[in-house]
N, C-alpha and C positions, 0 to 999 in steps of 0.2 A: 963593417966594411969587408971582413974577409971572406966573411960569410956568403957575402953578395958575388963579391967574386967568382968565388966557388961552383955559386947555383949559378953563374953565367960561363963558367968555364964548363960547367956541370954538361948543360944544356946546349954547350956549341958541341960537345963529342959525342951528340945524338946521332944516330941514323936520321934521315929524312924521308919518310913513306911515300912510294911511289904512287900515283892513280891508283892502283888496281890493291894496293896494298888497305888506302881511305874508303873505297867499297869494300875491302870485303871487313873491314870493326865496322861500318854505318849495319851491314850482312848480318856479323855478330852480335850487336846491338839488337838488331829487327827480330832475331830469332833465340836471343838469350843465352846465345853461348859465352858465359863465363870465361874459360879457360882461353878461346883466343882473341876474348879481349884485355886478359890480363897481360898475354904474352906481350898482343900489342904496345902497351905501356910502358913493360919491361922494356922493351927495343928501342922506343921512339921518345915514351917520356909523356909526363902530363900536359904539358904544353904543344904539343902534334896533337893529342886528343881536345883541346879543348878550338883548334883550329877547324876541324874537319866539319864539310857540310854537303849536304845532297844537293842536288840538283835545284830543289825546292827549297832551299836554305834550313834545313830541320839540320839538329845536332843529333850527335850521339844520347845526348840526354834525350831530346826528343822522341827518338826515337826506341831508348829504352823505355820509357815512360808511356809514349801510347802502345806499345804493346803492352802492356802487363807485368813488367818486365822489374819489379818494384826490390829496391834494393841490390840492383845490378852494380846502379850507378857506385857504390860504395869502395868498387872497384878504383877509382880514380880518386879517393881520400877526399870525394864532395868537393876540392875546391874549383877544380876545373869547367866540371859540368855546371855546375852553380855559377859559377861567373859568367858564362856562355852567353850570349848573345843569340838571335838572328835577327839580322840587319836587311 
């Protein structure tokens, strides 16, 4: 139970990524940069990443994934992108 707490106390004292913040990790994602998708995370949390979607409903994984982009996703500890959806 405290545990849960926690990860929801965790996760409310997230920042909340603006538009232009969710383009440019889908950006980072499309071109492989590491480093500001890690920040990304670092800021917002795995759960803001596992929200985000283009225009065209692709995710972050998607979008690592058709580029070439293999073992990107590792970045995000696999459960976020793995759980993802597009609906």
């Amino acid at each position: 139970m405290i545990s849960v707490l926690s990860s929801f106390h965790k996760q409310a004292d997230m920042a909340v990524p603006s538009d232009d913040e969710e383009e440019e990790l889908l950006l980072s994602c499309r071109y492989g940069d590491l480093e500001d998708i890690q920040q990304f995370v670092i800021k917002f949390g795995e759960e803001a990443v596992s929200r985000i979607k283009d225009d065209n409903g692709n995710t972050v994984l998607h979008m690592t994934a058709a580029n070439g982009h293999e073992g990107k996703h590792s970045v995000y500890k696999g459960r976020s992108l793995i759980s993802t959806r597009s609906s």
